[in-house]
C-alpha positions as CSV (number, residue, x, y, z in Angstrom):
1,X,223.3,181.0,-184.9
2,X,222.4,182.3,-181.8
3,X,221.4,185.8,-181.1
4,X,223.2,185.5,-177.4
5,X,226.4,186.8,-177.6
6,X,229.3,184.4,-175.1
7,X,229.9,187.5,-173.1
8,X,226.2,188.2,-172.8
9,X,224.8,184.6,-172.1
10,X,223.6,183.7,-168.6
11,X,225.9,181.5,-166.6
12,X,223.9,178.8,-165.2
13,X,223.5,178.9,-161.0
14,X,226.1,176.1,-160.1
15,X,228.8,178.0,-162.5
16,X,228.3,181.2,-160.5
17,X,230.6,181.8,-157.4
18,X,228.4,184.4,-156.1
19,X,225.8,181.8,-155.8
20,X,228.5,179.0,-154.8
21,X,229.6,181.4,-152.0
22,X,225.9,181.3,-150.5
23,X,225.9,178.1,-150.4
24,X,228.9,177.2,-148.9
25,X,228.2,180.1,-145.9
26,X,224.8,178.9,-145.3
27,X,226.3,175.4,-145.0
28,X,228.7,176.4,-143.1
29,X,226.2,178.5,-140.6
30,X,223.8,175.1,-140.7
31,X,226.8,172.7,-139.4
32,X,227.9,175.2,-137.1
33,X,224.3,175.3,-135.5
34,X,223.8,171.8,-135.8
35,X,227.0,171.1,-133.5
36,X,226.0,173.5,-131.7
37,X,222.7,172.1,-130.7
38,X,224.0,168.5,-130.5
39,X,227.0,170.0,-127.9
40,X,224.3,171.8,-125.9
41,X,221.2,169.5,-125.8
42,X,222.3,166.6,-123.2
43,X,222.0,162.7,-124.5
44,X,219.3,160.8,-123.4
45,X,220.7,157.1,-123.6
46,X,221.9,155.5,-126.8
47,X,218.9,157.1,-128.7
48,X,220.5,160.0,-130.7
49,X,217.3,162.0,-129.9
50,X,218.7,165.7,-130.8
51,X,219.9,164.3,-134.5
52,X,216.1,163.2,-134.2
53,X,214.7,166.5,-133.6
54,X,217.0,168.2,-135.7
55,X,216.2,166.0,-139.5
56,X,212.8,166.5,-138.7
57,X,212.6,170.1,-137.6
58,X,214.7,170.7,-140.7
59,X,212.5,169.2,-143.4
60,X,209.5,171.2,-141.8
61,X,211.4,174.5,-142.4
62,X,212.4,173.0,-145.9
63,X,209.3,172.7,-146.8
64,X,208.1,175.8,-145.7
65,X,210.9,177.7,-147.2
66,X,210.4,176.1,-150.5
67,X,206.7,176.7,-149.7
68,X,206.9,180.2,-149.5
69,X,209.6,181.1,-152.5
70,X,208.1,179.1,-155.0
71,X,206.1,181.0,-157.5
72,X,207.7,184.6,-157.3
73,X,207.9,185.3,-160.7
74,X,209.7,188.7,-161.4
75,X,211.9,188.1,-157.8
76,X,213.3,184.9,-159.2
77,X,216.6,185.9,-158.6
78,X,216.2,186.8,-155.1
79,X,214.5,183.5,-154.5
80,X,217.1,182.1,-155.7
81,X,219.3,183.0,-153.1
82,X,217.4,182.6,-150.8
83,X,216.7,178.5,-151.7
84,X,220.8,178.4,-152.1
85,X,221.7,180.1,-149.0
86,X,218.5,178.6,-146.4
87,X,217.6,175.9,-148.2
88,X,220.8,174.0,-149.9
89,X,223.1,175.6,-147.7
90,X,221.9,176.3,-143.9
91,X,219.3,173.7,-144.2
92,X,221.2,171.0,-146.0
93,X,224.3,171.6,-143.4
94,X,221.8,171.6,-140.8
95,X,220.5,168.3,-141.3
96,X,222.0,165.4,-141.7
97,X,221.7,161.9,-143.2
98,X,225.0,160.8,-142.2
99,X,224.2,161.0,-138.5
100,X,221.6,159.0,-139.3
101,X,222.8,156.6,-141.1
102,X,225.6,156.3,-138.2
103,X,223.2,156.5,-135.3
104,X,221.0,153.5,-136.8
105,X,224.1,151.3,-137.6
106,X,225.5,151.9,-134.1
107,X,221.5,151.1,-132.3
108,X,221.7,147.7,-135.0
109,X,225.2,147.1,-134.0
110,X,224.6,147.3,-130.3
111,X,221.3,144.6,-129.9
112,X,218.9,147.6,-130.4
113,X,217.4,146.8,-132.9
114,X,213.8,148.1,-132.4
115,X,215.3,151.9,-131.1
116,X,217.5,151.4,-135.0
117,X,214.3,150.6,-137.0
118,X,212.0,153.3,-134.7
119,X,214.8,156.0,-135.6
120,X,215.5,155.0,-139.5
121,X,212.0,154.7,-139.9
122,X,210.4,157.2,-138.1
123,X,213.1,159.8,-139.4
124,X,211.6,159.4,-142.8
125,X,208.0,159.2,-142.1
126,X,207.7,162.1,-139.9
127,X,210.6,163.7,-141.9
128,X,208.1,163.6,-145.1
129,X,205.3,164.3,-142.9
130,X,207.0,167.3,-141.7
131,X,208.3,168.6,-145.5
132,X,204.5,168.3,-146.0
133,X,203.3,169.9,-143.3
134,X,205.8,173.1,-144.0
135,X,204.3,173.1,-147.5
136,X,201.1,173.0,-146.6
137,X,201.6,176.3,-144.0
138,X,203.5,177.9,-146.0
139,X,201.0,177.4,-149.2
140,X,197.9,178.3,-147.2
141,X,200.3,181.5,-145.7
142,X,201.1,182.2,-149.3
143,X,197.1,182.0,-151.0
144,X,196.4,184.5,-147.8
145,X,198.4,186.9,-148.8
146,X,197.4,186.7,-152.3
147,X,194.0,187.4,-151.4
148,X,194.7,190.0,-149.6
């Protein structure tokens, strides 16, 4: 028997719609700036350059969020939210593999198929470069304030 009572236990995080409800604002937020970029910055050919810019910029700050939250300990919670709401939500919406998956089947569709290997490819490599590059600043941010 479990000394947890129902009414006491802990919901997990996806069955909480306070948690839920960050995500889907931050998501919301991240598509909304993510249009709003790809409406304001101008197109430079058949290359969907912004879309570019934007996966990779957005796995830097991913990794540096995640960089920065991770090991809290007694401000779990708050990291928490913060992961669900910049992370999963503003960040996830933010970015986006479907554009990119779109953008290198219309390059391969249209004859261009070096630009559709250049973008597929380089949005991974310097997409994981960049996650590890925000995890790396944020770490070395992180063990200089621990010194401190």
């Amino acid at each position: 028997m479990s000394d947890v009572s129902p009414a006491r236990a802990v919901r997990p995080p996806h069955l909480r719609p306070a948690l839920i409800g960050l995500v889907l604002l931050g998501g919301s937020l991240g598509t909304a700036a993510r249009e709003g970029l790809v409406l304001a910055v101008p197109s430079l050919g058949s290359f969907p350059l912004v879309i570019f810019l934007i996966n990779v910029g957005g796995a830097f700050a991913l990794g540096g969020l995640l960089g920065s939250i991770v090991d809290r300990g007694s401000r779990a919670n708050r990291a928490l939210s913060i992961r669900l709401f910049a992370g999963t939500g503003f960040l996830g919406g933010f970015t986006t593999y479907s554009a990119l998956a779109t953008g290198t089947d219309l390059l391969l569709r249209n004859g261009d198929v070096a630009a559709g290997i250049l973008y597929a490819g380089g949005s991974l490599v310097l997409g994981l470069a960049a996650a590890a590059a925000g995890l790396a600043i944020a770490g070395s941010s992180r063990g200089r304030e621990d010194a401190a």
